[in-house]
C-alpha positions as CSV (number, residue, x, y, z in Angstrom):
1,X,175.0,115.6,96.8
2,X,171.4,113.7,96.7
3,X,170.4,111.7,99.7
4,X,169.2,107.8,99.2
5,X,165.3,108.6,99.3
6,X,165.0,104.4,100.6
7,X,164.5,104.2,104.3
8,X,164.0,100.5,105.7
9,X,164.5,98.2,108.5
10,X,165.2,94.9,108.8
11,X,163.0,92.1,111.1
12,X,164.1,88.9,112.6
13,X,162.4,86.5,114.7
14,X,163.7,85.8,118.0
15,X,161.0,84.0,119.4
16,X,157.1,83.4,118.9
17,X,156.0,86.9,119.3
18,X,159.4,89.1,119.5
19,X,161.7,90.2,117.0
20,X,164.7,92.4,116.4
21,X,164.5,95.5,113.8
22,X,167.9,96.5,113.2
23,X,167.9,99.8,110.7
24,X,170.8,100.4,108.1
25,X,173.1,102.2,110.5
26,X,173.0,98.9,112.4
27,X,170.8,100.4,115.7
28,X,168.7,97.3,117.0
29,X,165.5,97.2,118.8
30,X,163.1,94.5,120.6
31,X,159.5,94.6,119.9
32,X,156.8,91.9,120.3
33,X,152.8,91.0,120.8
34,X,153.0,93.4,123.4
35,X,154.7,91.1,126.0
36,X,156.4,92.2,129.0
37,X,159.3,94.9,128.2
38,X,158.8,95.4,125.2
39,X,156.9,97.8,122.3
40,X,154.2,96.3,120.3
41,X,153.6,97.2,116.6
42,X,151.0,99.4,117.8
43,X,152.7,101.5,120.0
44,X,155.8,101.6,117.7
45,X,153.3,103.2,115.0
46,X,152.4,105.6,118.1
47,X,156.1,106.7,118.7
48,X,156.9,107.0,115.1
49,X,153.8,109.6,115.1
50,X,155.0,111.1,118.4
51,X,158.7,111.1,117.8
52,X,158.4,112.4,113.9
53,X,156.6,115.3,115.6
54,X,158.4,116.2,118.5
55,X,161.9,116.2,116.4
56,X,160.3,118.8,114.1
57,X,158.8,121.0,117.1
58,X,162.0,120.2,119.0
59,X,164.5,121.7,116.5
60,X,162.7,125.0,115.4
61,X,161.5,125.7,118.7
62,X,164.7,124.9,120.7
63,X,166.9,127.6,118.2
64,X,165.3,130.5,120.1
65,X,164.8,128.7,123.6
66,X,165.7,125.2,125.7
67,X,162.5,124.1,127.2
68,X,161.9,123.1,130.4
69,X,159.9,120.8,129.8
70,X,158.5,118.9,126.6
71,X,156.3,116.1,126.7
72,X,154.5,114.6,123.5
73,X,151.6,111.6,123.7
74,X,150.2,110.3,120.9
75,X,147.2,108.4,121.7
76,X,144.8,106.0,119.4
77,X,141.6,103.7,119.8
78,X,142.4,100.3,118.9
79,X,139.0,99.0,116.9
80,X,137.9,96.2,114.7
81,X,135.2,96.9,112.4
82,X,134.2,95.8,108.8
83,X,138.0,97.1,107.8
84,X,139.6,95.0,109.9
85,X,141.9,96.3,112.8
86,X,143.1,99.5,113.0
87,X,143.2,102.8,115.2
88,X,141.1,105.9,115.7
89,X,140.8,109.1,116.9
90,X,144.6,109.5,116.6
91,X,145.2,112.6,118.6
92,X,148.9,114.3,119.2
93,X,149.1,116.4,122.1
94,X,152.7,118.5,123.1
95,X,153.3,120.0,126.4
96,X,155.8,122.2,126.4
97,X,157.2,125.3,128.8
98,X,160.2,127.5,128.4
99,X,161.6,129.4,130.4
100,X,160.3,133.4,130.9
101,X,161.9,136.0,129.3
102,X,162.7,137.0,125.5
103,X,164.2,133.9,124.6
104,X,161.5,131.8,125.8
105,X,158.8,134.1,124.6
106,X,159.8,133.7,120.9
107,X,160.1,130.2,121.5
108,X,156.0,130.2,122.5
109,X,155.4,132.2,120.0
110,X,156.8,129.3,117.5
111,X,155.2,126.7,119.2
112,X,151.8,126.6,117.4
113,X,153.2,127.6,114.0
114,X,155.9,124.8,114.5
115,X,153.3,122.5,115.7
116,X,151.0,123.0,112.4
117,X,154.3,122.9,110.1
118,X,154.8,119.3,111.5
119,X,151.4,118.0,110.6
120,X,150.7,119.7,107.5
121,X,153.8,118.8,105.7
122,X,157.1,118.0,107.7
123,X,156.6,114.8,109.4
124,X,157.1,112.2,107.1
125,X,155.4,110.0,109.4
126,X,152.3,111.3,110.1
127,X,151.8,112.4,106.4
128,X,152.3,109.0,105.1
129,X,149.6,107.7,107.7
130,X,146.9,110.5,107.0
131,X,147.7,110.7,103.0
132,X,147.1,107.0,103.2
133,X,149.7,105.4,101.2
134,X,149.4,101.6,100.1
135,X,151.7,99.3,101.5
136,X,153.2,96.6,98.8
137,X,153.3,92.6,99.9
138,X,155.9,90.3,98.7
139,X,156.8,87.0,99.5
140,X,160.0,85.9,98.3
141,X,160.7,82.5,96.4
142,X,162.3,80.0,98.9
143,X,164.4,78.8,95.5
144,X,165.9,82.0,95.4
């Protein structure tokens, strides 16, 4: 059985500024300018990184030990220069401890191979950012 290779989401306005993705299994979420309670674009783009990531690190990792704690931040400069806006110095940092013992040592001993497995080819997410892939504009006919 082949999977549907087309991911997408769908955005409405709500209001000037906010807007409701909903994705194809019908989960919704808020996001605006960056206005109070809600994720802007920008940090959206830094979860995607973060949460890409941390799933990948998460489930090879986690087979040999449950960690006791796992933190990811994904952190960017927001800069306008001669290409426009966009970030730099994108930087994706995991803190992670299991717990002492065998379990937990093989689990440490993952961590940096999982880590690099992630960024060099797993993450769909990151990949697409760093390989740099062109993003298609369409407007469609209001006759339509």
């Amino acid at each position: 059985m082949t999977q549907d290779p087309l991911r997408s989401v769908e955005l409405v306005r709500l209001a000037k500024g906010r807007y409701e993705a909903t994705n194809a299994r019908g989960a919704k979420l808020v996001l605006g300018s960056g206005g109070e309670g809600v994720f802007s674009p920008v940090e959206l783009l830094l979860t995607a990184i973060a949460g890409c990531s941390a799933a990948d690190v998460d489930f090879i990792t986690s087979k040999r030990a449950e960690p006791s704690r796992f933190t990811v931040r994904m952190t960017g400069h927001k800069i306008r220069d001669e290409a426009g806006n966009r970030l730099t110095d994108l930087t994706l940092t995991f803190d992670v401890e299991f717990p002492v013992g065998e379990a937990g040592d093989a689990a440490r001993e993952a961590l940096p191979r999982s880590v690099a497995q992630s960024h060099d080819r797993l993450c769909t997410v990151s990949r697409t950012v760093e390989v740099g892939t062109p993003i298609g504009v369409q407007i469609t006919d209001p006759g339509e």
